[in-house]
LOZA-901244 format. One record per atom (N, C-alpha, C, O): residue number from 1; residue in three letters; atom name; x negated, y, z negated. Coordinates in nm, 4 decimals. Layout:
// LOZA-901244
seq_type_atom_c1_c2_c3
NUM_ALA_CA_X_Y_Z
...
***
This chain:
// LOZA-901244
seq_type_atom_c1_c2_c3
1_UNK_N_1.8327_-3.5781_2.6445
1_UNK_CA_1.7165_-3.4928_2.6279
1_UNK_C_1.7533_-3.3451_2.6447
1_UNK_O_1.6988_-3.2601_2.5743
2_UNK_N_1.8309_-3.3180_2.7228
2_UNK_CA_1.8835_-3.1918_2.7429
2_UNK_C_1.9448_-3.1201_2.6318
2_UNK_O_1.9202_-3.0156_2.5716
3_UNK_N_2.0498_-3.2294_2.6236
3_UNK_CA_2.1062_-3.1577_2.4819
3_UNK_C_2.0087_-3.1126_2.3466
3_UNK_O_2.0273_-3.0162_2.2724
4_UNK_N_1.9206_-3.1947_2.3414
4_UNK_CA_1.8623_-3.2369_2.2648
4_UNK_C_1.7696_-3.0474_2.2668
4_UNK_O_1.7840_-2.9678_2.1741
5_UNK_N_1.6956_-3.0225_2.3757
5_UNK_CA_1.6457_-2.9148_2.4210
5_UNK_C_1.7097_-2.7825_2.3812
5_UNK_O_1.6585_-2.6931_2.3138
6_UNK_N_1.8084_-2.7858_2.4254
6_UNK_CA_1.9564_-2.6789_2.3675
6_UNK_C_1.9445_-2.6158_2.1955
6_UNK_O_1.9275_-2.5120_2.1315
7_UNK_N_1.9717_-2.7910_2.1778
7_UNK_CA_1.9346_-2.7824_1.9919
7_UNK_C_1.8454_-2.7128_1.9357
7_UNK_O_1.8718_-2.6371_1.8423
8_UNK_N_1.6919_-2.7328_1.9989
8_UNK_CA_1.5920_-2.6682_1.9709
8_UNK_C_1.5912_-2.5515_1.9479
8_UNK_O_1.5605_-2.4825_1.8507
9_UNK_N_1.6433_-2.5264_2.0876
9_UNK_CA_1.6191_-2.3405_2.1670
9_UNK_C_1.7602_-2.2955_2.0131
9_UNK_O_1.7254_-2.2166_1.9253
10_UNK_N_1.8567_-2.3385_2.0107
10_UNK_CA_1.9619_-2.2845_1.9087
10_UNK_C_1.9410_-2.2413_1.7562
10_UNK_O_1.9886_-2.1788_1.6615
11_UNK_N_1.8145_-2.3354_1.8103
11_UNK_CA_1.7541_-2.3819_1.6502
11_UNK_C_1.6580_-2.2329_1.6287
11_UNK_O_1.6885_-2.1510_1.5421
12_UNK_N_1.6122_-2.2256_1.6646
12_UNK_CA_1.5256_-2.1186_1.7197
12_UNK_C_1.5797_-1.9883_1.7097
12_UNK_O_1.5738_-1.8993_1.6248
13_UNK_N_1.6066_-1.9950_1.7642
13_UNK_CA_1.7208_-1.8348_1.7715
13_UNK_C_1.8031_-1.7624_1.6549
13_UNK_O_1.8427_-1.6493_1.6264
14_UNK_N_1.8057_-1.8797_1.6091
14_UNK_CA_1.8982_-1.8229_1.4760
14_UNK_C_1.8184_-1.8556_1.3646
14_UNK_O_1.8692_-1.8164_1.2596
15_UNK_N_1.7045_-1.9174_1.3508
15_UNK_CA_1.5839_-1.8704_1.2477
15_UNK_C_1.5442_-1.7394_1.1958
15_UNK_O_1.5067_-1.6596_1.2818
16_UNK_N_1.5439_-1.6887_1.0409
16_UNK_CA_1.5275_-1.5820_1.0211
16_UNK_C_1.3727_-1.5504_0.9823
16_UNK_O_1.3086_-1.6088_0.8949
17_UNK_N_1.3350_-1.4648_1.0507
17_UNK_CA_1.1635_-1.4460_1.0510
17_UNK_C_1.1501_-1.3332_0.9610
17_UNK_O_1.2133_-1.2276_0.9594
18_UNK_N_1.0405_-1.3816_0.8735
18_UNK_CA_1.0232_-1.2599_0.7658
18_UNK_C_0.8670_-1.1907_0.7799
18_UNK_O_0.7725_-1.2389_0.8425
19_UNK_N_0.8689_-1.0912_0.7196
19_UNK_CA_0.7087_-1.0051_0.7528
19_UNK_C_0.6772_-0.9413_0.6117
19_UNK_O_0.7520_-0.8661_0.5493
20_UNK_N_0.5853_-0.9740_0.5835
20_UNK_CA_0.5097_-0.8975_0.4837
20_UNK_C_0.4327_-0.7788_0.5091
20_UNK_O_0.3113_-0.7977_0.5174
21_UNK_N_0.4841_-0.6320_0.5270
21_UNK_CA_0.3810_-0.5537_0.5408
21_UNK_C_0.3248_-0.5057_0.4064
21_UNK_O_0.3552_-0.5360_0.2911
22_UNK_N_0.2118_-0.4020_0.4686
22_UNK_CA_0.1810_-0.3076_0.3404
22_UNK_C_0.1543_-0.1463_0.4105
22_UNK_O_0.1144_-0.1107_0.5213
23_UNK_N_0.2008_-0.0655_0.2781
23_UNK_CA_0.1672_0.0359_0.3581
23_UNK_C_0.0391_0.0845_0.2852
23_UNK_O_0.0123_0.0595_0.1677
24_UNK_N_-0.0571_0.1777_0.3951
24_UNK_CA_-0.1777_0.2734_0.3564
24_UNK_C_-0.1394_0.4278_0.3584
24_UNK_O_-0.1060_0.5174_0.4360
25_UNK_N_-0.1605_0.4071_0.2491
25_UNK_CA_-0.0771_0.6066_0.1874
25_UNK_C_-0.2141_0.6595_0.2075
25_UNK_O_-0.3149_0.5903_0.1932
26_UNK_N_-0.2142_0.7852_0.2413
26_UNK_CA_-0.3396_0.8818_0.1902
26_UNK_C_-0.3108_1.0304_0.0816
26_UNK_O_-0.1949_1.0636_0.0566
27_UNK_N_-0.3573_1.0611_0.0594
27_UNK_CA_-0.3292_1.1644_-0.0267
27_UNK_C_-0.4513_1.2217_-0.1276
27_UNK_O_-0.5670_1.1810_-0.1178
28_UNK_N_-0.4152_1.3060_-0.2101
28_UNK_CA_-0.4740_1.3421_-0.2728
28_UNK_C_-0.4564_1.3394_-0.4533
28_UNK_O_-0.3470_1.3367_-0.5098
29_UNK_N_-0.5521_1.3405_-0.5035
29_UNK_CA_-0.5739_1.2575_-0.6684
29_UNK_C_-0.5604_1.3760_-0.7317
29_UNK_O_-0.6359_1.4732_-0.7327
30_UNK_N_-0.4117_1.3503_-0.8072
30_UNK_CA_-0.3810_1.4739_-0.8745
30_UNK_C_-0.4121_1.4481_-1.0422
30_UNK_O_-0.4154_1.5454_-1.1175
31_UNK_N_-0.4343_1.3104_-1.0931
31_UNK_CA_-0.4233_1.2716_-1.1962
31_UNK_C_-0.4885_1.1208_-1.2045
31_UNK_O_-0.4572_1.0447_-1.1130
32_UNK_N_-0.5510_1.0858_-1.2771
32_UNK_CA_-0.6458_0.9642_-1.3435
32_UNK_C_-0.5996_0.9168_-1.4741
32_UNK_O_-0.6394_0.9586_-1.5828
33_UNK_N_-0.5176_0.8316_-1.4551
33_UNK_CA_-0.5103_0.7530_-1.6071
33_UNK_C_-0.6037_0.6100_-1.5884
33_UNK_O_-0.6698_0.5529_-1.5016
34_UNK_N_-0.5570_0.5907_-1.7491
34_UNK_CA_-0.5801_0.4142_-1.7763
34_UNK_C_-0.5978_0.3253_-1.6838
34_UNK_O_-0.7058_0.2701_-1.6628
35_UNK_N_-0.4859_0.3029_-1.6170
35_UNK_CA_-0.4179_0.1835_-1.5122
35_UNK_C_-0.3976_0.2602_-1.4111
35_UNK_O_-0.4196_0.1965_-1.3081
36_UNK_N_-0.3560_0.4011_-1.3839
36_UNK_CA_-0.2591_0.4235_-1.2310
36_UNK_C_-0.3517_0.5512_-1.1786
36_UNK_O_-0.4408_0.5868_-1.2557
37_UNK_N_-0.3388_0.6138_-1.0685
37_UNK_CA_-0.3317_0.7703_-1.0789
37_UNK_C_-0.1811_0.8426_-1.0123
37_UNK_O_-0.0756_0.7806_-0.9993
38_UNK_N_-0.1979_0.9499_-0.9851
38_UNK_CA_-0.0901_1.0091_-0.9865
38_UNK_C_-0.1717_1.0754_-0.8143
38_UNK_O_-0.2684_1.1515_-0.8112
39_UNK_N_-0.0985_1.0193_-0.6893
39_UNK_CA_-0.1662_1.0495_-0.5941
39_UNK_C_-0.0295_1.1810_-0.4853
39_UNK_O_0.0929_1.1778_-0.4983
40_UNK_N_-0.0881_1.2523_-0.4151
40_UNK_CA_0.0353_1.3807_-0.3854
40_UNK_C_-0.0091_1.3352_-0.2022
40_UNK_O_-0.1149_1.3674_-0.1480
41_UNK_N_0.0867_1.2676_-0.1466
41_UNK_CA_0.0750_1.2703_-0.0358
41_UNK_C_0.1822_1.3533_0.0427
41_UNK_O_0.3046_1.3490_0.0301
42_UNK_N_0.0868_1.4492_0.1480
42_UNK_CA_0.1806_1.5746_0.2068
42_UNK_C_0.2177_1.5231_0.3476
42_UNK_O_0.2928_1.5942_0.4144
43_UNK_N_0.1790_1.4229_0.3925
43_UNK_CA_0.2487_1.3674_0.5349
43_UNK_C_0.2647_1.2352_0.5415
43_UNK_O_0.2178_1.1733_0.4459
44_UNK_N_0.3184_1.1711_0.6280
44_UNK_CA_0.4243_1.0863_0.6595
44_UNK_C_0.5925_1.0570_0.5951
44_UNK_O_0.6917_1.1299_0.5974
45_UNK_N_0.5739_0.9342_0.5460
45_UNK_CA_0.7256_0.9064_0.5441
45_UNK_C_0.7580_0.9098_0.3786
45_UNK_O_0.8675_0.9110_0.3223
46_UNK_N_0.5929_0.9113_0.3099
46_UNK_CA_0.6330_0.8955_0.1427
46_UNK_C_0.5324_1.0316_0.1153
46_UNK_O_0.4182_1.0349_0.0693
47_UNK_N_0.6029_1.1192_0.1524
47_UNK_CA_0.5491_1.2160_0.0829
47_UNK_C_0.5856_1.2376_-0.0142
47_UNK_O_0.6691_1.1573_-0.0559
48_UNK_N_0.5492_1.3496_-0.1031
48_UNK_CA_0.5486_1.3442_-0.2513
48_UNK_C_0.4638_1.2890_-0.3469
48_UNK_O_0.3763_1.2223_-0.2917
49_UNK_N_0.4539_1.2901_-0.4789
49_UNK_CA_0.4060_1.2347_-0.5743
49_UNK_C_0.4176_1.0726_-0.6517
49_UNK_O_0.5114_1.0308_-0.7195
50_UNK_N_0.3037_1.0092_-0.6194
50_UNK_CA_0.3454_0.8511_-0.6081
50_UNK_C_0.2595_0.8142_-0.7754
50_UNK_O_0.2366_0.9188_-0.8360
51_UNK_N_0.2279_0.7270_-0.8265
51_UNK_CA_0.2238_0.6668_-0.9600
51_UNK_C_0.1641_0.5089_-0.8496
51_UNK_O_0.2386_0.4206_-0.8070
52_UNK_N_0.0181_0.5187_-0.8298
52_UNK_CA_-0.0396_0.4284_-0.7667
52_UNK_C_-0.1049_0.3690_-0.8971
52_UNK_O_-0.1831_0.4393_-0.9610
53_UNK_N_-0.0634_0.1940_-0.9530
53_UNK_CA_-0.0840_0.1498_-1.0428
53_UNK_C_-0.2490_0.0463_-0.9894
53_UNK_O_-0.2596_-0.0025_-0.8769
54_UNK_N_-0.3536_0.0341_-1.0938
54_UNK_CA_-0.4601_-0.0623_-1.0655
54_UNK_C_-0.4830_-0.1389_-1.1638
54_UNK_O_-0.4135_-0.1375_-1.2653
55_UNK_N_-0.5833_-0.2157_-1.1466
55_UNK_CA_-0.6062_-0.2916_-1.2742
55_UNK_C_-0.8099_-0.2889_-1.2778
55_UNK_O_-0.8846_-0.2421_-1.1919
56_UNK_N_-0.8538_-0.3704_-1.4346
56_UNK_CA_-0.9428_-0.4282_-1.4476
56_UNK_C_-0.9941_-0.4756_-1.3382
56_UNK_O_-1.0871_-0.4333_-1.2695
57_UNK_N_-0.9024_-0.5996_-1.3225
57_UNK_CA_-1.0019_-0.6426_-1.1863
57_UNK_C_-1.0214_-0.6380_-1.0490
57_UNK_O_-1.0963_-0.6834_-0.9624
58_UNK_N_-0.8891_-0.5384_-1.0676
58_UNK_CA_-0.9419_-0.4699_-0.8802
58_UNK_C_-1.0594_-0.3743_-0.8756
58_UNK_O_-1.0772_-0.2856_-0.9592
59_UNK_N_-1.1445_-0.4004_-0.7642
59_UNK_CA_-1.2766_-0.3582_-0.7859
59_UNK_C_-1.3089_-0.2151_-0.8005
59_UNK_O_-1.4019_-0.1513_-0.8499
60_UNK_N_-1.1960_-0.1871_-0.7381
60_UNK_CA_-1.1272_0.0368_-0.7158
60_UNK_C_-1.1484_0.0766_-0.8266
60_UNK_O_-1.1709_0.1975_-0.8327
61_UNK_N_-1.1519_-0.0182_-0.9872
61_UNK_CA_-1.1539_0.0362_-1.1461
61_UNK_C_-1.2831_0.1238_-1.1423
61_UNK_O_-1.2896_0.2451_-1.1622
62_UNK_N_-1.3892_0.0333_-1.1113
62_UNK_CA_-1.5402_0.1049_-1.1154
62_UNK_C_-1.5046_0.2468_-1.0500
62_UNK_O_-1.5261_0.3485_-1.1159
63_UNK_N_-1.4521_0.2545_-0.9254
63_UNK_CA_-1.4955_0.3669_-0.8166
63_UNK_C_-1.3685_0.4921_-0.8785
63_UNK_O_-1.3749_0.6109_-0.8468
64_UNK_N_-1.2698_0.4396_-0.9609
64_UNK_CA_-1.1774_0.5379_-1.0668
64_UNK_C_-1.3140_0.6182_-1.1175
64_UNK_O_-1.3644_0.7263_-1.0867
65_UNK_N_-1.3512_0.5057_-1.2159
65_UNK_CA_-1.3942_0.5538_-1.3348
65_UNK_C_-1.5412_0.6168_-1.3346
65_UNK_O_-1.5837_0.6813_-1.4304
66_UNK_N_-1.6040_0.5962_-1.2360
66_UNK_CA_-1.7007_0.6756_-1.2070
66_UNK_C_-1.7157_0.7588_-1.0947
66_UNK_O_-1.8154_0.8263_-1.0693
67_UNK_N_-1.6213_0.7519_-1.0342
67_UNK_CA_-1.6308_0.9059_-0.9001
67_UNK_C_-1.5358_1.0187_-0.9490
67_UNK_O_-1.4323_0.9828_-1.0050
68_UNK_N_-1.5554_1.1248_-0.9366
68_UNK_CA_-1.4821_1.2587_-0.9731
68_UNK_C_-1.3708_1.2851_-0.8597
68_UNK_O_-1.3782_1.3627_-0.7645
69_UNK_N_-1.2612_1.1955_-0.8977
69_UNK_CA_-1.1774_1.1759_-0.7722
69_UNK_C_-1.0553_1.2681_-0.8065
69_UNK_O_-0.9441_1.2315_-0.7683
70_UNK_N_-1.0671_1.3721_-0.8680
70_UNK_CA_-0.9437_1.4677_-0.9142
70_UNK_C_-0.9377_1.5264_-0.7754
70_UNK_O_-1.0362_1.4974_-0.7075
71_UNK_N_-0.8517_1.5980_-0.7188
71_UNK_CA_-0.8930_1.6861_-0.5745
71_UNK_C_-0.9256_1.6337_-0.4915
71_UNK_O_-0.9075_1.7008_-0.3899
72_UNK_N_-0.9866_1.5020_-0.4649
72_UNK_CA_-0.9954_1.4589_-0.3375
72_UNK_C_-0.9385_1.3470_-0.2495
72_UNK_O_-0.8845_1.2447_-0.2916
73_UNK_N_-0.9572_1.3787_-0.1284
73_UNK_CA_-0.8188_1.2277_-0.0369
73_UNK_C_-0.8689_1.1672_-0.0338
73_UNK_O_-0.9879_1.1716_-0.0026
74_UNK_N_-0.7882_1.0497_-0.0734
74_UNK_CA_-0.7796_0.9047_-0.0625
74_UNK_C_-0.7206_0.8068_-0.0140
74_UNK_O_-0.6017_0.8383_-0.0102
75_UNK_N_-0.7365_0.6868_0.0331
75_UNK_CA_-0.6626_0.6049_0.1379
75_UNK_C_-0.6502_0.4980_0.0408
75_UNK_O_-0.7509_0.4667_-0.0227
76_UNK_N_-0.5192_0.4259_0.0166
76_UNK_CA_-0.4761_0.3115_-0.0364
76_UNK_C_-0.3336_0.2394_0.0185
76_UNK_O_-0.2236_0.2679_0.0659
77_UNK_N_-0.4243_0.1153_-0.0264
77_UNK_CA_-0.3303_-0.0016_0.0282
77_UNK_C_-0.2255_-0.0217_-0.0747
77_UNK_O_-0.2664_-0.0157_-0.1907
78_UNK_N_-0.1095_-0.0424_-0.0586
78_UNK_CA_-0.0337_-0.0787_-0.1552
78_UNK_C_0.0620_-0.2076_-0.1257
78_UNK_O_0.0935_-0.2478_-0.0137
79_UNK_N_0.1003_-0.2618_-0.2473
79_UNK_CA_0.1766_-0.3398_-0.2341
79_UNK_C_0.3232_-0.3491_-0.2207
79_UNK_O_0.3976_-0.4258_-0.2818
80_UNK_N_0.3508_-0.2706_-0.1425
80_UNK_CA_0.5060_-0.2317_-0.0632
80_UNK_C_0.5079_-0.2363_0.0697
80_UNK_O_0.4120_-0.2385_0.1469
81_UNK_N_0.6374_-0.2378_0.0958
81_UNK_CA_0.6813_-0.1819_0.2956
81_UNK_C_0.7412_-0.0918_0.2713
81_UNK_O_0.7438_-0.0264_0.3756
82_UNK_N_0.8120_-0.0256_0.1735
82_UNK_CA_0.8543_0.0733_0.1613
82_UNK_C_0.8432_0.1836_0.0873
82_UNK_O_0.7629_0.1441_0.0027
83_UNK_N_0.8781_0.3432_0.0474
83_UNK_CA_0.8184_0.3990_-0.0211
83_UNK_C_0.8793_0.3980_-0.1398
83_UNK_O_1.0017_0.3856_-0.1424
84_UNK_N_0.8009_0.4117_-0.2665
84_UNK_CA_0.8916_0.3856_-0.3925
84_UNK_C_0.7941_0.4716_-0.5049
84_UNK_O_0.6783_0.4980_-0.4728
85_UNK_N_0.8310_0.5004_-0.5967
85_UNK_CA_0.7439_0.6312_-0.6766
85_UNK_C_0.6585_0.5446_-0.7654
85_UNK_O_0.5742_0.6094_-0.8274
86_UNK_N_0.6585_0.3968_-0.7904
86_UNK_CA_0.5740_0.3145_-0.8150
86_UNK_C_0.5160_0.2140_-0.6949
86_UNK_O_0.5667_0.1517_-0.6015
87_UNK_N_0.3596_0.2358_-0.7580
87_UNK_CA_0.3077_0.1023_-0.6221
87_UNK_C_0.1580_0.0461_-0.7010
87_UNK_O_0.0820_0.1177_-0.7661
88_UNK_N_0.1463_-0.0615_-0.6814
88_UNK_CA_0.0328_-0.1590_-0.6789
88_UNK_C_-0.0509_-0.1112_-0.5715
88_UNK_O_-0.0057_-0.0834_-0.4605
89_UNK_N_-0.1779_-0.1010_-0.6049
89_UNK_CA_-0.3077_-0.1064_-0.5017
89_UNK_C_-0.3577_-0.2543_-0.4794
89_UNK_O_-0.4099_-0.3369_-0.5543
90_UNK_N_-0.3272_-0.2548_-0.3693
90_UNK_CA_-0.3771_-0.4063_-0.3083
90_UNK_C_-0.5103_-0.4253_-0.2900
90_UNK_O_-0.5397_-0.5301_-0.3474
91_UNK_N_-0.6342_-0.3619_-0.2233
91_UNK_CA_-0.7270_-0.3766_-0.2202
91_UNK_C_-0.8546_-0.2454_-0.1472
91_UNK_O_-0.9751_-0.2445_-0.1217
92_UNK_N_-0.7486_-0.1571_-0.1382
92_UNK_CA_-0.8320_-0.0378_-0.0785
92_UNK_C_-0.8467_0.1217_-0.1548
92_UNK_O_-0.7768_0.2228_-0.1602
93_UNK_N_-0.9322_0.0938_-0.1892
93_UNK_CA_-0.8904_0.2698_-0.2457
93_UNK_C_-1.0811_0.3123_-0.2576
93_UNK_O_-1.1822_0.2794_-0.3196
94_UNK_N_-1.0318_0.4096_-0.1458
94_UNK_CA_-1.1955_0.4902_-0.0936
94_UNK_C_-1.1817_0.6265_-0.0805
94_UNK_O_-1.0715_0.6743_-0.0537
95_UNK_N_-1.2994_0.7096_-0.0992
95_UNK_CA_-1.2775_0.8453_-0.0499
95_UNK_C_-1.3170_0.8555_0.1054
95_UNK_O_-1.4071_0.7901_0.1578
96_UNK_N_-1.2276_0.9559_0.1750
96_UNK_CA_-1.2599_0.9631_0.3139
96_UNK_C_-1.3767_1.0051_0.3473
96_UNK_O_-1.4159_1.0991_0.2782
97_UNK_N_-1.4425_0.9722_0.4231
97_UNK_CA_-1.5556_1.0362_0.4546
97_UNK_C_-1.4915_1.1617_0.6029
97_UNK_O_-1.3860_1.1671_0.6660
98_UNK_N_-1.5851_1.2216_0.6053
98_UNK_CA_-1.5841_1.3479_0.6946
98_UNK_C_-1.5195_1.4430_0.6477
98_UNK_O_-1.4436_1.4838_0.7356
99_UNK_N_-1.5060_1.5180_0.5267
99_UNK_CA_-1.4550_1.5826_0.4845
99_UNK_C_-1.5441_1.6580_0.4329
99_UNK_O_-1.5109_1.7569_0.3675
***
C-alpha cells in the first residue's frame, strides 16, 4: 500500500497542468470595419494598436453597428493569453461607463 501511495504522489507531481486564460484589453476605437475594429490600447502589457476580430453572431455586432464607438474606451475579452496584433472577441465588448 505504501508503495502503492508513492506511485500516486509521483504520479502527481509530474502531471502537466494546463490553463486557459483570456485577456481583457481596454482601449480605445480607432477604426470600425466589417468583422474587426482597430482598438489603440495605451496601458498595460499590449499596448499599441490591436485588429480585434468579431462576428455575426457575437452579440457585440449589434452594439458595433449601432453605437458611435469611434473615440471611445472599450473593454474586451479576447481569445488569447498573450498579446498578438490579431485577436478574437470572446464575449465582452462594452463602453465604460463613468466617463
Amino acid at each position: 500500500m505504501k508503495r502503492f501511495m508513492i506511485f500516486i504522489i509521483l504520479l502527481l507531481i509530474n502531471t502537466n497542468v494546463f490553463a486557459l486564460d483570456n485577456l481583457v484589453l481596454k482601449g480605445i476605437v480607432r477604426e470600425i470595419h466589417d468583422n474587426y475594429i482597430i482598438l489603440d490600447i495605451d496601458r498595460g502589457l499590449c499596448k499599441g494598436k490591436r485588429k480585434i476580430y468579431y462576428s455575426e453572431d457575437d452579440y457585440v455586432y449589434n452594439a458595433v453597428k449601432t453605437q458611435n464607438l469611434i473615440d471611445k474606451s472599450i473593454s474586451v475579452m479576447v481569445d488569447s493569453n498573450t498579446c498578438k496584433k490579431e485577436m478574437k472577441v470572446i464575449n465582452n465588448l462594452k463602453r465604460n461607463t463613468g466617463e
